[in-house]
C-alpha positions as MATLAB code, in Angstrom:
seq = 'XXXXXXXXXXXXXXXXXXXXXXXXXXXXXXXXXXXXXXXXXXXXXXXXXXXXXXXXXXXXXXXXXXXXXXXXXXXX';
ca = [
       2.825    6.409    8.712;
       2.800    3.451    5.934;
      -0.357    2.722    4.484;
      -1.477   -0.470    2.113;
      -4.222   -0.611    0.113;
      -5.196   -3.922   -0.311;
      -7.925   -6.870   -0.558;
      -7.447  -10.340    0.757;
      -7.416  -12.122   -2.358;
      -4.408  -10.059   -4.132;
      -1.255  -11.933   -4.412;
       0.039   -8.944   -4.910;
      -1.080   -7.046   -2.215;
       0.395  -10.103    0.270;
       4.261   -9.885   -1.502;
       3.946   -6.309   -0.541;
       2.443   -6.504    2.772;
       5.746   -9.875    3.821;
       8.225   -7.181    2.072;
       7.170   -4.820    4.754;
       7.277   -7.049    7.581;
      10.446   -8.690    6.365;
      11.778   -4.928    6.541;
      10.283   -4.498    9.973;
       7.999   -1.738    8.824;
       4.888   -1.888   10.860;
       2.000   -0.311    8.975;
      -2.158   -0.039    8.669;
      -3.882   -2.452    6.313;
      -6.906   -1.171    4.496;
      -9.417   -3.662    2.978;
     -10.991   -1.726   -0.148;
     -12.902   -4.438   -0.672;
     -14.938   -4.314    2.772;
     -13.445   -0.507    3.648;
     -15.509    1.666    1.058;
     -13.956    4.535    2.680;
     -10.429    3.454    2.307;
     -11.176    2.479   -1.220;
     -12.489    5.929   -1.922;
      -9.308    7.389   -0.214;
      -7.155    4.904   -2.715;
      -9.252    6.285   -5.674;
      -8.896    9.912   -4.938;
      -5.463    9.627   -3.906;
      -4.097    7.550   -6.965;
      -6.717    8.210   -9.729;
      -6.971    4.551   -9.910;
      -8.276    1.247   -8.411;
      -5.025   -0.677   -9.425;
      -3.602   -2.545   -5.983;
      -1.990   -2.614   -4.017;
      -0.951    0.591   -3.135;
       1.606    1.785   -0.395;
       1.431    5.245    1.207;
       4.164    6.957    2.612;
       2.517   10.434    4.192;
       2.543   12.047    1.002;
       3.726    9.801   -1.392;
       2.190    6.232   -2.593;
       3.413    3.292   -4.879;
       0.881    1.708   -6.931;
       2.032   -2.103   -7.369;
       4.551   -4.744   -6.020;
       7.820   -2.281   -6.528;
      10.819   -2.399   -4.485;
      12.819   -0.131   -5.676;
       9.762    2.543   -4.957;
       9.173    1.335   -1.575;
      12.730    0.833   -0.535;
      13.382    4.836   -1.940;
      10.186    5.501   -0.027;
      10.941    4.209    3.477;
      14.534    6.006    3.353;
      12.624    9.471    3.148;
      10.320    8.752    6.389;
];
């Protein structure tokens, strides 16, 4: 399962969310900003409250990186 971390606001967080879609990846949005759960996931997961983040099962990117995410989606 993909997961993004994100909040409506973050340019960031919507590149990485169209890259997804673009690749036909279907995956589960979390709001941190109105999901305190999900942010406290986020935090404990990545140590930091830097967004957007993309989880891949185990493994997460932190930020707008292709490379990561394309490497990421080949493993799942």
């Amino acid at each position: 399962m993909v997961k993004v971390y994100s909040a409506p606001d973050c340019s960031w967080c919507k590149k990485t969310k169209d890259y997804l879609k673009s690749k036909k990846i279907d995956y589960v949005d979390v709001n941190v900003q109105d999901d305190i759960e999900g942010r406290d996931e986020m935090i404990q997961l990545t140590g930091d409250m830097s967004i957007p983040v993309v989880r891949f099962n185990d493994n997460y990117v932190v930020g707008f990186k292709k490379d990561e995410i394309d490497k990421n989606l080949a493993m799942i």
